[in-house]
N, C-alpha and C positions, 0 to 999 in steps of 0.2 A: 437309589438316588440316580437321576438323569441329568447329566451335564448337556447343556444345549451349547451349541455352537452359535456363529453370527449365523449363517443360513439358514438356520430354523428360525432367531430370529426376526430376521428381514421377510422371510416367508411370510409370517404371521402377522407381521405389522404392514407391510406393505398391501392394498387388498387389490395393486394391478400386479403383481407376483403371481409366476404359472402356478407356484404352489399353496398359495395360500387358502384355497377353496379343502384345503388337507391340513396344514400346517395350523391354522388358526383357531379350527373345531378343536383338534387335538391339542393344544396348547392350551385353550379353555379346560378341557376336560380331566388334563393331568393337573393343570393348578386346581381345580375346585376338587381333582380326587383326593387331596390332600397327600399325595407322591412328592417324594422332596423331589426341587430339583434345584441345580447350581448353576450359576453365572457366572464365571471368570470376569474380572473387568476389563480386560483384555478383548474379551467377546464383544460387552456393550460398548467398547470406546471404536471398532470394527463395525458394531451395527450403528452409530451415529454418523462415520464417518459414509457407510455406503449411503445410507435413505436421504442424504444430506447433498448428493453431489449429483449436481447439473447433468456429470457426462454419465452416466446410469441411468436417472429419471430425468424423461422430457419434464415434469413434476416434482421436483424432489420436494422433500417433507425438510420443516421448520426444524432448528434444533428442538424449542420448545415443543415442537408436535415429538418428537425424539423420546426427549425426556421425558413427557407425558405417560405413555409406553414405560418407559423404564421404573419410572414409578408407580403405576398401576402391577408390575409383573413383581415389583421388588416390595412393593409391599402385601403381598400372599403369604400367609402365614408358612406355606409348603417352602416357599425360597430361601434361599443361602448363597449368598454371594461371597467370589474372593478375590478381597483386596488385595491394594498392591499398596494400599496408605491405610491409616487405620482406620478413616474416615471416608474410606473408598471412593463408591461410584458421585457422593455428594462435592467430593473437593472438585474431582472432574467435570460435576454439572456444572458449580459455580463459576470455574475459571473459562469452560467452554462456552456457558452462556454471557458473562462478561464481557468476552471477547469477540461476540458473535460467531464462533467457528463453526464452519459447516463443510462439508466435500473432503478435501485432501489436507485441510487445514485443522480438524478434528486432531490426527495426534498430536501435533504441537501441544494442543490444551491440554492434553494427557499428561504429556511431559511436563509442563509448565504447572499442572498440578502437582505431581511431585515431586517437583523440586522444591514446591511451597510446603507442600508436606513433612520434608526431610529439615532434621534439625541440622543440616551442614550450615556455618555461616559464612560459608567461602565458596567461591563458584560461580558458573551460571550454569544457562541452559547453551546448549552447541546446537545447530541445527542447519540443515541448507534450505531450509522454506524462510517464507517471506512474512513469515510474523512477526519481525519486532516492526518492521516497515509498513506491516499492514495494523497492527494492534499493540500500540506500544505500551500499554497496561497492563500486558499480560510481562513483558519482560522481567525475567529473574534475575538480579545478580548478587 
């Protein structure tokens, strides 16, 4: 089994990345060899947050363009992902795309995912970013 990091994926998904002319063949080649491999969700909530943000790409990529990717790679029969909710990388699409997060605002969604995830009925989310002021739908409490 090959656990991929966010840099192979950003490699691979991005096609102005020095390495992607390596990253992308090979990433094709290992998912159609039918080689397992696994995704932390921790990886893909890192690669949304990099392809997504202004100060990295003169271009950055759409969360949907994101997710596109993420669904394409997570549904290969060789893949195995691990969650961090039962319901994984899908609670953190929902909340992220709901809330339009993209750049540095990507983990919040994270969070804000699981916290929806978790059966606690008391609480919120803590945070020094600017999401409840900027997307107040994603707010937990």
């Amino acid at each position: 089994m090959i656990v991929l990091d966010v840099n192979v994926l950003v490699a691979a998904f991005r096609a102005d990345h020095a390495h992607h002319p390596l990253a992308r063949p090979w990433l094709e080649s290992t998912l159609s060899s039918g080689q397992p491999i696994l995704v932390p969700d921790f990886a893909w909530v890192g690669f949304v947050r990099l392809v997504t943000n202004t100060h990295i790409f003169e271009v950055p990529s759409t969360p949907s363009e994101a997710f596109e990717f993420i669904g394409a790679i997570s549904s290969m029969p060789s893949y195995t992902g691990v969650p961090g909710l039962t319901d994984g990388i899908t609670a953190f699409r929902d909340v992220a795309l709901a809330s339009d997060s993209w750049g540095n605002l990507v983990p919040d969604g994270d969070v804000a995912a699981i916290r929806r995830g978790s059966n606690q009925r008391s609480g919120g989310v803590e945070s020094l970013g600017q999401r409840e002021a900027r997307a107040p739908a994603v707010r937990i409490d």
